[in-house]
Backbone bond lengths (Angstrom), bond angles and torsions (degrees), N, CA, C in turn:
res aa  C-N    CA-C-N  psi(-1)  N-CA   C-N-CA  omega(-1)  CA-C   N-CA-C  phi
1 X - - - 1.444 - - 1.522 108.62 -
2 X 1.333 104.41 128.45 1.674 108.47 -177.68 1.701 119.09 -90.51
3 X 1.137 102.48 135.93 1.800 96.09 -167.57 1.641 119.06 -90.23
4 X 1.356 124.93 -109.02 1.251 134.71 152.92 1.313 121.05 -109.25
5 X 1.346 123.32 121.58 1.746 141.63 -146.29 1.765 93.64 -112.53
6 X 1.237 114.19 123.80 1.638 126.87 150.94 1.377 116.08 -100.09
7 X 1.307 108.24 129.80 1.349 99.47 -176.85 1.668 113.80 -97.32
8 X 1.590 107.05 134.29 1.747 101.58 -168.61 1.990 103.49 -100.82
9 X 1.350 118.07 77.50 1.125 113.57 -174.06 1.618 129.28 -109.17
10 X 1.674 105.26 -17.26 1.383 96.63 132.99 1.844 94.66 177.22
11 X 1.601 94.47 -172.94 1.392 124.75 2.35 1.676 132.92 -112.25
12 X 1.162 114.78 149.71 1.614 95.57 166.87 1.575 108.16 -107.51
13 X 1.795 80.19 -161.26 1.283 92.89 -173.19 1.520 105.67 -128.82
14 X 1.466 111.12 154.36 1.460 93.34 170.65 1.357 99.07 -147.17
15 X 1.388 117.47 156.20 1.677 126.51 179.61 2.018 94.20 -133.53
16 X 1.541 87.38 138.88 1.364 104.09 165.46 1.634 105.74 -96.47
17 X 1.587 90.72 107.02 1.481 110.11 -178.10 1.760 108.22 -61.26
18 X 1.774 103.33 137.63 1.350 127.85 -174.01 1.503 128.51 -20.24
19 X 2.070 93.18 -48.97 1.482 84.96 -167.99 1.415 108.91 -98.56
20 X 1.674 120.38 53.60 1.010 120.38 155.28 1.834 124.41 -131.03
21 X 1.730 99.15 128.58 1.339 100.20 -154.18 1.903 119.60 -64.75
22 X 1.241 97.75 5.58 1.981 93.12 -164.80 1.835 101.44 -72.67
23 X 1.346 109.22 112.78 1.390 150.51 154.68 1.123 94.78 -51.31
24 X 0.964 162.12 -26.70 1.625 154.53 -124.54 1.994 99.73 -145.44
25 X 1.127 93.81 -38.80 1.828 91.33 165.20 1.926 116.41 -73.67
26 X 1.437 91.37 174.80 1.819 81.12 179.22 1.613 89.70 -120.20
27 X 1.388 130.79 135.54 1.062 150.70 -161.76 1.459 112.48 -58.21
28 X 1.622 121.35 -43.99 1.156 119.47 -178.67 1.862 89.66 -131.74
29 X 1.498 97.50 174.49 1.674 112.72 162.29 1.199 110.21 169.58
30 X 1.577 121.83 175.15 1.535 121.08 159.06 1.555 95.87 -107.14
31 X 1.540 81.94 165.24 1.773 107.21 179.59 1.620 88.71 -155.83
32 X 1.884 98.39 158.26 1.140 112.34 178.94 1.505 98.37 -109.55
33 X 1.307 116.02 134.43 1.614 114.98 168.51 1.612 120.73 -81.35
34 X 1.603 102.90 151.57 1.441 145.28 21.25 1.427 85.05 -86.36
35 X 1.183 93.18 148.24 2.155 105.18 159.66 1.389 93.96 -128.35
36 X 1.316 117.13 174.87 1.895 125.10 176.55 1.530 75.89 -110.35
37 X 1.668 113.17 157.87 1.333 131.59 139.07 1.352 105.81 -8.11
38 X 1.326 99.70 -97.06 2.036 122.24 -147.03 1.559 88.88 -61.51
39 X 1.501 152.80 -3.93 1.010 134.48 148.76 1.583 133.79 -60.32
40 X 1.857 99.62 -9.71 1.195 122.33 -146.82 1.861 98.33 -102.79
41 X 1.547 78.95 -55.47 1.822 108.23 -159.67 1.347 94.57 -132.76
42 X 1.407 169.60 -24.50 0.984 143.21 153.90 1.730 82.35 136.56
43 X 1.728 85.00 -141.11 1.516 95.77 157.98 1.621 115.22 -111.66
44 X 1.127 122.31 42.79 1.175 136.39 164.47 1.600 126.11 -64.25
45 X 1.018 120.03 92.00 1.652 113.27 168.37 1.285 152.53 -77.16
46 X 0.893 144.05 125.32 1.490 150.96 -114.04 1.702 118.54 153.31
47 X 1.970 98.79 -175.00 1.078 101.26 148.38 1.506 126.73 -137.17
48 X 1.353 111.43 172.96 1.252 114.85 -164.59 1.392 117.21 -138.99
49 X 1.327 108.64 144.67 2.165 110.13 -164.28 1.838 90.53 -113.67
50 X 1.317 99.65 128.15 1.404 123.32 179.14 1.737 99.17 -97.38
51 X 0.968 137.55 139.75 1.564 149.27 147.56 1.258 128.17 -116.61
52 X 1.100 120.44 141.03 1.561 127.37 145.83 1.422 123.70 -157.83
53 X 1.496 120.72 165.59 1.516 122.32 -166.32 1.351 94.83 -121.89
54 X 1.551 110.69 125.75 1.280 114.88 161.56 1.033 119.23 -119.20
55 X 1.460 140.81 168.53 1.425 141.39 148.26 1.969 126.89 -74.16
56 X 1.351 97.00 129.63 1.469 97.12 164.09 1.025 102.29 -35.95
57 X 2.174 102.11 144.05 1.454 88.99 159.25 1.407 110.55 -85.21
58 X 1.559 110.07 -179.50 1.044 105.17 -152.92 2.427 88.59 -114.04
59 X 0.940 103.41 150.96 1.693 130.78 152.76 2.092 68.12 81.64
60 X 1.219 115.86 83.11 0.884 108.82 158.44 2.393 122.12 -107.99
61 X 1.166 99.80 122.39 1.410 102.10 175.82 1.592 124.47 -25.23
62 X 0.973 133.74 159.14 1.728 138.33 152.84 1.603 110.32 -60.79
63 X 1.332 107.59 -28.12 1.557 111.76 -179.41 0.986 137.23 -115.17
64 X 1.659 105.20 17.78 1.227 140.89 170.32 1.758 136.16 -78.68
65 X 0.972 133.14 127.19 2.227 125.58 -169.79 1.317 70.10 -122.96
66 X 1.661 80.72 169.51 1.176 129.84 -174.56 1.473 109.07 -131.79
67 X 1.131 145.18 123.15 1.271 148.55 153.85 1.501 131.35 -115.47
68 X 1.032 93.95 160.54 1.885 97.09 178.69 1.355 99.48 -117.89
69 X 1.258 112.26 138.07 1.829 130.10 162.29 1.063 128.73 -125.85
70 X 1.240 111.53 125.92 1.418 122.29 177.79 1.324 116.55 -84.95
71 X 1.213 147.53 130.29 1.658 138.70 171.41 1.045 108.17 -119.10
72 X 1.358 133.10 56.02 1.587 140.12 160.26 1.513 92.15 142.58
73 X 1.609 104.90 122.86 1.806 119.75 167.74 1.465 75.12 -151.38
74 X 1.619 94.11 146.17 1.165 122.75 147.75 1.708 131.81 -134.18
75 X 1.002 110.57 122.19 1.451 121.88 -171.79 1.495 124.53 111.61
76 X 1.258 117.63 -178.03 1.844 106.83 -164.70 1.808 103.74 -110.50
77 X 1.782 86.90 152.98 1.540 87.18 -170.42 1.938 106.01 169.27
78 X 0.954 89.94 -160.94 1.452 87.32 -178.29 1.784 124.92 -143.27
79 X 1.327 122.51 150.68 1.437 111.51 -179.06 1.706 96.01 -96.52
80 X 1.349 103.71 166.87 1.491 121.02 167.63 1.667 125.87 -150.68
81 X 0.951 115.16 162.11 1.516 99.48 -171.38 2.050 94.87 -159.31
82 X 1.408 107.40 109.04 0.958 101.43 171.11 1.763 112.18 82.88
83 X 1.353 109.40 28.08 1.805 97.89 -150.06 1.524 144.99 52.90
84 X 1.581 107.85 -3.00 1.496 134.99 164.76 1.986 97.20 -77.14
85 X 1.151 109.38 117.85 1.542 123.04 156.10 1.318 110.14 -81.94
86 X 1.425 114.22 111.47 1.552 137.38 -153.91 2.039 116.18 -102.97
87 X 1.527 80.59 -36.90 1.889 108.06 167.56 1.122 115.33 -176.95
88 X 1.652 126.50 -154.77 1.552 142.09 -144.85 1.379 80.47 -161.69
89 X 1.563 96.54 137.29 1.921 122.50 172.63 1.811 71.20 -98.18
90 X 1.436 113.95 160.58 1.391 159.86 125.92 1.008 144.28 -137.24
91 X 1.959 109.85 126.13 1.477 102.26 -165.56 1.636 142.53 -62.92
92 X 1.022 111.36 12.90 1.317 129.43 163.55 1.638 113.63 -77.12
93 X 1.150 126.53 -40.59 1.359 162.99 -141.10 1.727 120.07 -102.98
94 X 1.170 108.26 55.15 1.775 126.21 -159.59 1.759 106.22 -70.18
95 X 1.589 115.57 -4.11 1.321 107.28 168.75 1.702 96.36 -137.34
96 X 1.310 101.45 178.35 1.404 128.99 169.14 1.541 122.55 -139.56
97 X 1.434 130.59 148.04 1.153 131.13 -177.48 1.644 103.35 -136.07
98 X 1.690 132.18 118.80 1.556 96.89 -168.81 1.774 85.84 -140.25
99 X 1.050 123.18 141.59 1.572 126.54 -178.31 1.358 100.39 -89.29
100 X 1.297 109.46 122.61 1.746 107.19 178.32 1.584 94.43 -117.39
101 X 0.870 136.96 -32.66 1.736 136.50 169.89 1.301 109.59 25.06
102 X 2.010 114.11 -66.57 1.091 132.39 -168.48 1.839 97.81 -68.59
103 X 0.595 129.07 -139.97 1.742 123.77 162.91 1.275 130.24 23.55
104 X 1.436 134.00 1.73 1.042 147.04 175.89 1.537 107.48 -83.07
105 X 1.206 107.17 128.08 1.739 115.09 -173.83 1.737 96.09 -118.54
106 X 1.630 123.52 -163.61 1.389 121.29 -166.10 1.910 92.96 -95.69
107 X 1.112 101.51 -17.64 1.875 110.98 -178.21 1.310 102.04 -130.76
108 X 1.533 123.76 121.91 1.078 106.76 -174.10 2.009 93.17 -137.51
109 X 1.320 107.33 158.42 1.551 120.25 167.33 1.490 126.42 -120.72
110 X 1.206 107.91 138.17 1.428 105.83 -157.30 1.551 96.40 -125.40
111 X 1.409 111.86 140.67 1.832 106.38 -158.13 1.975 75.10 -144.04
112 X 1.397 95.96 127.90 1.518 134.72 173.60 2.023 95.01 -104.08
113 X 1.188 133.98 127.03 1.356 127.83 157.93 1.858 89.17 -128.11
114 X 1.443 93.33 146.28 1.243 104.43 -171.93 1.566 104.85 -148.91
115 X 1.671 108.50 121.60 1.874 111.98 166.53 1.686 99.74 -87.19
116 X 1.530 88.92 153.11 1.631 75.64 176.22 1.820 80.68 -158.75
117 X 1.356 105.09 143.64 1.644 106.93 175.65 1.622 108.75 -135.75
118 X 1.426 105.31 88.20 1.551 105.17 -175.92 1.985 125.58 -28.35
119 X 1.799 72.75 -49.94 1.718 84.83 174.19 1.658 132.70 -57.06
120 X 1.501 110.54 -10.08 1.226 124.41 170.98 1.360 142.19 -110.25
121 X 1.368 90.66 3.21 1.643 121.57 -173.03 1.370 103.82 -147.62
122 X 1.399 119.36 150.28 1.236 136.72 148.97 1.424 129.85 -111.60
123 X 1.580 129.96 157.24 1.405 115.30 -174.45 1.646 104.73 119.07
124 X 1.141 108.58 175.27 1.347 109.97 170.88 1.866 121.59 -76.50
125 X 1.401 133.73 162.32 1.074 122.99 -179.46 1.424 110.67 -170.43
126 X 1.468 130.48 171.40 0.796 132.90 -144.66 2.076 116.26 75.18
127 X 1.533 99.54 -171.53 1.630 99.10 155.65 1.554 122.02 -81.68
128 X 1.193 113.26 59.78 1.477 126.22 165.75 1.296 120.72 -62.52
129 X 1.566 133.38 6.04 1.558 146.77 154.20 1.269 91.09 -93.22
130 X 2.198 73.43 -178.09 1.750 83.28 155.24 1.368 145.96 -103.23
131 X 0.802 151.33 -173.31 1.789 144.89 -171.08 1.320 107.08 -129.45
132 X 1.328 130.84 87.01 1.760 133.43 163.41 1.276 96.39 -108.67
133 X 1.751 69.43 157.14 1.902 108.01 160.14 1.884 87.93 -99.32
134 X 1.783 73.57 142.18 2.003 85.90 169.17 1.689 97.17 -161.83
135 X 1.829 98.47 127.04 1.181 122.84 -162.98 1.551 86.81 -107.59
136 X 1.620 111.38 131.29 0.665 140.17 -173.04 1.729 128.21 -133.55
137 X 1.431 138.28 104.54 1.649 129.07 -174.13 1.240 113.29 -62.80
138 X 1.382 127.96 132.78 1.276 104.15 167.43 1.657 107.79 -100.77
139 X 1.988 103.63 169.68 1.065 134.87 -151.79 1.670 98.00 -66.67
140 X 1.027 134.81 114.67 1.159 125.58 177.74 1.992 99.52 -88.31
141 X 1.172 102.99 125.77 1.579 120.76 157.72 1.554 103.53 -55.84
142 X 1.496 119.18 150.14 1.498 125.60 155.52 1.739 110.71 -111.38
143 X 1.235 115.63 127.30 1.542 118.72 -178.10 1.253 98.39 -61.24
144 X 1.326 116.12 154.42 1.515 118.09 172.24 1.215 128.18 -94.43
145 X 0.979 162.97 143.03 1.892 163.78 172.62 1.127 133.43 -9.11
């Protein structure tokens, strides 16, 4: 069951991390999400660190999560939130779902790193969905008699 959805579309930031040699990308920038890859980096392969800062939401319940969703990634890598590692992108693996609840501060940053090798894949890639927070209650059980 889906709750109330924020959409995180921009802006971030992204830097094409060091130890990758493409001359032909620009090292840092913003982009607004979803973007595809090759809008990003071409057909350049590598990897690449996604950011953005959001705010807690705010008047949130005791019986309330927090999650992050991905609706289209392509390629391998990892989410983070706060310096907490939250999950693992895999390229098989075109969404993500990650509970940050626990780790949520009043300012928080959320870091997407993503490999992606055009030449070995086809399709769209990168965060080519979208990226929300969606607060959600959970189901409370009743003990029985």
């Amino acid at each position: 069951m889906s709750g109330h959805q924020i959409r995180l579309r921009g802006p971030w930031t992204y830097e094409w991390l060091a130890d990758n040699p493409a001359s032909e990308v620009a090292a840092a920038g913003r982009v607004r999400m979803p973007c595809d890859w090759k809008d990003c980096f071409g057909d350049s392969a590598g990897t690449a660190r996604f950011s953005r800062v959001f705010h807690r939401p705010s008047h949130l319940e005791t019986d309330e999560r927090v999650r992050i969703l991905i609706d289209g990634v392509g390629g391998t890598g990892s989410v983070a939130v706060n310096d907490h590692r939250v999950g693992m992108l895999h390229e098989l693996t075109k969404t993500g779902a990650y509970d940050v609840t626990d780790v949520l501060q009043p300012i928080n940053r959320l870091v997407v790193e993503i490999h992606h090798d055009p030449g070995a894949s086809s399709g769209p890639a990168g965060l080519y969905g979208l990226v929300t927070l969606e607060i959600t209650r959970q189901s409370r059980v009743k003990a029985e008699d």
